[in-house]
C-alpha positions, 0 to 999 in steps of 0.5 A: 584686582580682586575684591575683598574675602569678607565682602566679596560680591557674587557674580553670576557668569554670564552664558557664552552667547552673551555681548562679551562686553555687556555688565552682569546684572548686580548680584545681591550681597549677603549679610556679613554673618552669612558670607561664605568663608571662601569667596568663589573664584573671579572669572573672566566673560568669555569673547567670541570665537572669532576675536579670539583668532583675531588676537592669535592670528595677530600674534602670529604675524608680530611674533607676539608671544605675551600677547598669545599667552593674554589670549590664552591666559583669558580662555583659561579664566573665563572658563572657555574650551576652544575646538580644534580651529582656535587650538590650532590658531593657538599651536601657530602663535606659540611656534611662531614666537618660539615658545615650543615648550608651550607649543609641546604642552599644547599639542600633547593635550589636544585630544583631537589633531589635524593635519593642520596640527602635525604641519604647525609643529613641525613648522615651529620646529623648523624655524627653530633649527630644531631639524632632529625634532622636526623629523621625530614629530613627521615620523610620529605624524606618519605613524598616527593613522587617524590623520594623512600627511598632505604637501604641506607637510612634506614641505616642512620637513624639507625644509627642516632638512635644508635649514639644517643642512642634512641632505640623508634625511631630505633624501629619505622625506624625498623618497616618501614623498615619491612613494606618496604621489605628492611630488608629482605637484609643483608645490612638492617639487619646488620644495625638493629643489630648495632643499637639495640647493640648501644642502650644496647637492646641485646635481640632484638639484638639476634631476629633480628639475629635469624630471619634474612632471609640473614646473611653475615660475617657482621651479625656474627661480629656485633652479636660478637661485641654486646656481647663484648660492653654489657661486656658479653665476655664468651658469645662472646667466644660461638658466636665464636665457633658458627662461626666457627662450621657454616663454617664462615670465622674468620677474623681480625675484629671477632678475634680482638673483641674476644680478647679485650674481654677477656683482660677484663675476668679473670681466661681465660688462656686456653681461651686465648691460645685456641684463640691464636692457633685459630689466628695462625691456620686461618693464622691472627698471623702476622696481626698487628690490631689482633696482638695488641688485643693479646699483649693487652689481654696477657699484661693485665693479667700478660702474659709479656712474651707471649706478647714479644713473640707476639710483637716480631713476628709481621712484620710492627710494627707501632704505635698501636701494640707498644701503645700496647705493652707500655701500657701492662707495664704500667699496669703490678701489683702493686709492679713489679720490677722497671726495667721490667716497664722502659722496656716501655721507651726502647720501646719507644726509639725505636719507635723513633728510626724506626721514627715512629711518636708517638700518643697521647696514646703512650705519655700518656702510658709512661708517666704514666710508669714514673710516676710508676718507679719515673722516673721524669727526663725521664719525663720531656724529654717526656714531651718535646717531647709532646709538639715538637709533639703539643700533649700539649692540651690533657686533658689525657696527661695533666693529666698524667703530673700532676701525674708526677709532683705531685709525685715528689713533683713538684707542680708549675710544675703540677700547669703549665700543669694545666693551659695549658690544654685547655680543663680541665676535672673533672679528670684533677681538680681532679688530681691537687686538690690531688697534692696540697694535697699531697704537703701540700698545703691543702688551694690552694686544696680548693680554687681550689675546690672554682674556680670549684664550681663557673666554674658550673663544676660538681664534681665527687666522687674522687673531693669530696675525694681529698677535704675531704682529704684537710680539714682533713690536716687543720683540721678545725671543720667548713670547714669539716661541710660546705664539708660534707653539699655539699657531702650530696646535691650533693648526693656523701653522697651515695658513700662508697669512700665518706664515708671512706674519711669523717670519715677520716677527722673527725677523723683528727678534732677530732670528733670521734661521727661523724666519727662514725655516718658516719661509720654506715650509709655507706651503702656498707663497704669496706676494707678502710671502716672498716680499718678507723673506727678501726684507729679513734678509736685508735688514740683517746684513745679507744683501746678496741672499735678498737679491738673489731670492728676487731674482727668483721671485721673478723666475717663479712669475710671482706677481711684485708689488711696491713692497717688494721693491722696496724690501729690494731696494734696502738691501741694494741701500745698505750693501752699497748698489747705486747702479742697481738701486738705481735699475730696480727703482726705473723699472718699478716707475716705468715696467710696472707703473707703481708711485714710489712713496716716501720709503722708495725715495729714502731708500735711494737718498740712503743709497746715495748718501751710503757711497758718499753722493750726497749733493745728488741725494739732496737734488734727488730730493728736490726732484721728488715733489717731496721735499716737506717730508722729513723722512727723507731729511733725516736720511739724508742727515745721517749721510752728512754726519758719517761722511763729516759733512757738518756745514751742509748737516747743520742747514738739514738740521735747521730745515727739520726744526721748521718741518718738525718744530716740535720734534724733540730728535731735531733740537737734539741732532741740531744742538750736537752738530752746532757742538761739533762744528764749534758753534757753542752759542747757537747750541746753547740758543737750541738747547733753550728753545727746547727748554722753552717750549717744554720738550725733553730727550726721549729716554733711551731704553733697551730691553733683553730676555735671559732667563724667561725674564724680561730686562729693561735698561734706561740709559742714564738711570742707576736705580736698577737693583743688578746694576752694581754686579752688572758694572763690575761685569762690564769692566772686567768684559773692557779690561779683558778685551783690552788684554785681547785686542792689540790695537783696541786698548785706546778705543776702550779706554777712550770710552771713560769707562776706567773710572771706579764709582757708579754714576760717574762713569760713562757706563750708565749712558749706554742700556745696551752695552750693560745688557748685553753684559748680563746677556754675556754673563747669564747665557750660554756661551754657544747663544747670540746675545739679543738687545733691543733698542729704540734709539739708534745706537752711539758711536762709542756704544758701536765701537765697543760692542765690536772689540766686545764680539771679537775678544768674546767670540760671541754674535751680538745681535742689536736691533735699532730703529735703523736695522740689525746690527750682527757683531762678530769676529769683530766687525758689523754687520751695517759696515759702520754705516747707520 
């Protein structure tokens, strides 16, 4: 702190060959009336020339920039002009921590420069990605004729060029470099292959190698290091043998690149062990950096084992060989057993347990281990030792949490580490516009999609997906439309991931041409691609077109998955084709050795129970191992209530009260069949356990678009303010069927829809048919009308849409959650079965 003006003492500086640490002696103080009206400036005692390199060299090294700006900011204050070794020193701490603007300033007021100087500033550039300053800083360098450009020079600005990937301006320093002389040296040459390997030119890579007058163990691994970067690692493996046969010493760094090359190449088992006796015969077995690489390469390929085995032998362990080690869990198959993925939790215990300080990629490896293993609340202690440990920024751990979260159907808390991630990705919006997906909440996916959009942050592939996938919940005509618009601008209309996701979500709307359309102009067909077109032909009635397209699958040697059969397998269920259900069902077991899940069994028990067998479907469920699962029971009830079967319905229903006793569906079907079967008292005693323990009916909704508009209905609710005109409608649309159809007078009628006052009629128990009446009415008459349902449609409400098609002569498209109902001409597309 500066003394006071009125009483400031005078302090005598001391010469620079003065102890920096030795007390001035104590100066004579004035009278006050004869202090000077100024007091002279404070300065600092100047230190000796080498603690001040002391404190930049250490700058330097920690990336220090206030601790470079104390050395220099007391050079300044205590009156010390520095030659041209401590300017240096100082030039390389400023470019060091990134403080090039200093750096400039500095190197422009030095009056004298080195080599030593044009080399740090380049170099500072360098690590700035500043290549285009770099190179103007080299061409200053060469046109200043006081200094010589020397190796280290050149070295720099190849590396400028490699860094920024400008392979005309690395050739250019190259051929300077060859007009000097100075790429005869290994130095030199080295940094030539380096760059070219950068820049992705491997041919020149291997003359620069081919014509080196001087090669060290460097040349070989920066040759080595270029194939494994270029992804060519049989290539890699020839380089090696080549090593050796040429008396080259193999160490660490050559072993190591070796290997992560060959973690990525497939069907190298012998190659893997052949390098494995390499590692142990040169005596690198214990090294820790080659040991992660083999724990990494065996993990990567299924070699569990082995790479226990390696870890195991390992002395030292730090935190790369156990990153290592977790993520080779984490990346084991699709379906490993549960508990061989939680061996990377224990791991990671004991990681803790050695207190080794954990990375940010060990927290992002077992986090997506407990994503893998549904381990949700041992996540949830991770995730409060990411945020102990300050990793709670990183945009992949934050992505990891997402996942977590999402899985488990948590998505306020994927929403948090969302927002609490600073630096937000497109995977990071990707991931989180899924989780919304998944979670139901198809309309925050898009208005996150909208916020994206308007950040001018550019989408990928997989955002377009997750989004299509969001419009395929709503199902809404134009929202899909205005999507697919998008897709087709930005160019994604090129990806098949794209593809298969659009003709998803136009299948969900109900528009089969467009699927279809999208089908035949994707231009490279994948498994999915083939597997959806057959599921939307399917699902909307055209059974023989998805066995056809199967059997063309099977022409074209496509590869056929579980999701293919069972895109076949509904469409052999809903036509009716026991005998061939049955055949595909046998060869997915046994041509194609695929476990069918719960869906290919209910498939076969709708199958059944579609022509009648339902005695077979119930044996059939008995001999599946899945007789728990309510799904097929529910099918299996559906047969039962269309062939009248109530006896055996009610024993289902009673079966699905114990397998799901808080399923508000099960009360209701149980309480309707006691109805039908004339057992008031027990549906009575259903209805008040139901009331007992709290449940309530979902409500039926039903939604369309007209008019850009979205129309929502809830069966049973008058509080719409179009509903008056909207019942006047439907009953002139009734009482003009019943003028049309001949034999249709009783079915209309019996419906209860003759009576006059709103709210006692039977219309407002149906969303779908006042829907399709404002459809009928708002839409053109050449337009299908499209009505979305989330519970499966009444039999009265099937009956009636029916005559409506035909006295109409419109297409009435329903989508229920069983499948898509086409009504034309007065018939359905489902057959009255669903």
């Amino acid at each position: 702190m500066l003394p006071q003006r009125q009483t400031a003492p005078e302090h005598r500086l001391p010469s620079h060959r003065a102890h920096p640490y030795q007390t001035p002696p104590p100066a004579r103080s004035r009278p006050p009336e004869a202090s000077p009206r100024r007091a002279r400036r404070f300065r600092l005692p100047s230190l000796e020339p080498s603690v001040y390199s002391s404190l930049l060299r250490r700058a330097s090294r920690t990336r220090s920039l206030a601790l470079a700006r104390l050395a220099h900011s007391h050079m300044l204050r205590a009156g010390w002009r520095p030659g041209l070794f401590l300017r240096n020193n100082l030039l390389a701490a400023y470019s060091r921590c990134g403080d090039m603007r200093h750096a400039r300033l500095l190197f422009d007021g030095m009056r004298n420069r080195d080599a030593v100087s044009w080399n740090t500033l380049i170099a500072g550039y360098s690590s700035q990605g500043s290549a285009r300053l770099a190179l103007s800083t080299f061409r200053d360098a060469r046109r200043d004729g006081t200094v010589a450009v020397d190796r280290f020079t050149y070295a720099t600005v190849l590396a400028a060029c490699g860094g920024a990937r400008d392979g005309r301006s690395g050739r250019a320093a190259h051929g300077l470099a060859v007009v000097s002389g100075l790429a005869q040296t290994a130095f030199v040459t080295n940094s030539v292959i380096d760059m070219y390997a950068k820049c992705g030119m491997i041919d020149e890579v291997r003359l620069v190698f081919d014509r080196a007058q001087e090669r060290d163990e460097v040349s070989w691994n920066m040759l080595l290091s270029a194939y494994v970067r270029m992804g060519w690692p049989e290539v890699a493996v020839n380089v090696l043998v080549w090593m050796h046969r040429s008396g080259v010493k193999l160490d660490a760094f050559a072993l190591g690149g070796i290997l992560k090359a060959c973690s990525e190449l497939e069907d190298s088992e012998d190659v893997r062990m052949m390098l494995h006796g390499c590692v142990v015969k040169v005596g690198l077995d214990l090294d820790v950096f080659v040991g992660s690489a083999m724990v990494d390469t065996y993990a990567k390929n299924g070699g569990l084992e082995e790479a226990i085995k390696v870890f195991d032998c390992i002395p030292g362990q730090n935190v790369v060989i156990y990153n290592a080690m977790i993520a080779g869990f984490a990346r084991l198959g699709n379906e490993p057993c549960p508990e061989t993925r939680i061996e990377a939790v224990r791991l990671y215990a004991n990681l803790l347990q050695k207190r080794i300080r954990p990375s940010k990629f060990t927290f992002k490896s077992v986090l997506e281990v407990c994503n893998l293993t549904n381990a949700v609340r041992c996540g949830r202690q991770i995730h409060a030792h990411v945020i102990l440990s300050g990793f709670e920024d990183d945009e992949f751990i934050g992505n990891a949490l997402i996942n977590l979260y999402a899985k488990a159907q948590l998505v306020d808390d994927s929403l948090r580490c969302f927002h609490r991630t600073p630096k937000q990705e497109i995977f990071t919006w990707t991931s989180m516009i899924t989780a919304f997906v998944q979670d139901g909440h198809s309309v925050k996916a898009l208005d996150l999609f909208r916020e994206l959009i308007y950040l001018e942050k550019e989408p990928d592939q997989f955002t377009m997906s997750g989004v299509m996938n969001a419009c395929a919940a709503l199902s809404v005509p134009i929202t899909c439309e205005q999507i697919h618009c998008y897709a087709v601008k930005s160019g994604f209309g090129q990806f098949t991931l794209c593809g298969n996701s659009q003709i998803e979500m136009y299948r969900c709307t109900g528009d089969l041409k467009a699927a279809k359309k999208t089908f035949e102009k994707i231009s490279c067909l994948d498994t999915f691609s083939w597997s959806q077109m057959i599921l939307s032909y399917a699902v909307h009635g055209h059974e023989r077109e998805a066995l056809l397209l199967f059997r063309k699958m099977f022409d074209c040697c496509v590869i056929v998955n579980k999701f293919a059969f069972l895109a076949v397998l509904i469409a052999c269920s809903h036509q009716g084709l026991v005998d061939e259900g049955f055949r595909h069902y046998e060869s997915m077991v046994l041509d194609y050795g695929f476990v069918p899940d719960v869906n290919h069994i209910a498939c076969m028990v709708d199958l059944l129970g579609h022509v009648g067998k339902v005695s077979d479907a119930e044996d059939f469920i008995m001999r599946s191992g899945l007789e728990n699962d309510a799904v097929l029971w529910h099918a299996l009830l559906r047969a039962c209530r269309i062939h009248g079967d109530k006896n055996r319905g009610v024993k289902i229903a009673e079966k699905l009260m114990m397998l799901e006793p808080y399923a508000a569906s099960s009360y209701v079907m149980l309480y309707n069949l006691y109805m039908d079967a004339g057992k008031i008292s027990l549906a009575m005693r259903t209805r008040g356990q139901m009331r007992e323990r709290g449940m309530t009916k979902e409500a039926g909704i039903s939604w369309a678009e007209f008019g850009g508009s979205i129309h929502q209905f809830v069966d049973g609710d008058n509080s719409c303010s179009q509903k008056p005109e909207i019942f006047t409608r439907l009953e002139e649309l009734l009482v003009r069927v019943k003028q049309k159809t001949e034999n249709g007078g009783m079915n209309v009628w019996e419906l209860g829809f003759q009576a006059r006052k709103i709210g006692e009629n039977s219309i407002s128990k149906h969303g779908e048919l006042l829907a399709v009446a404002l459809g009928l009415s708002t839409s053109p008459n050449t337009a299908p009308v499209r009505v979305m349902k989330n519970q499966n449609m009444s039999l009265e409400s099937h009956e009636t849409l029916k005559l409506l098609s035909e006295g109409e002569n419109r297409e009435i498209i329903i989508r229920d959650p069983a499948r898509f109902h086409h009504f034309s001409q007065g018939s359905c597309s489902c057959r009255d079965y669903w």
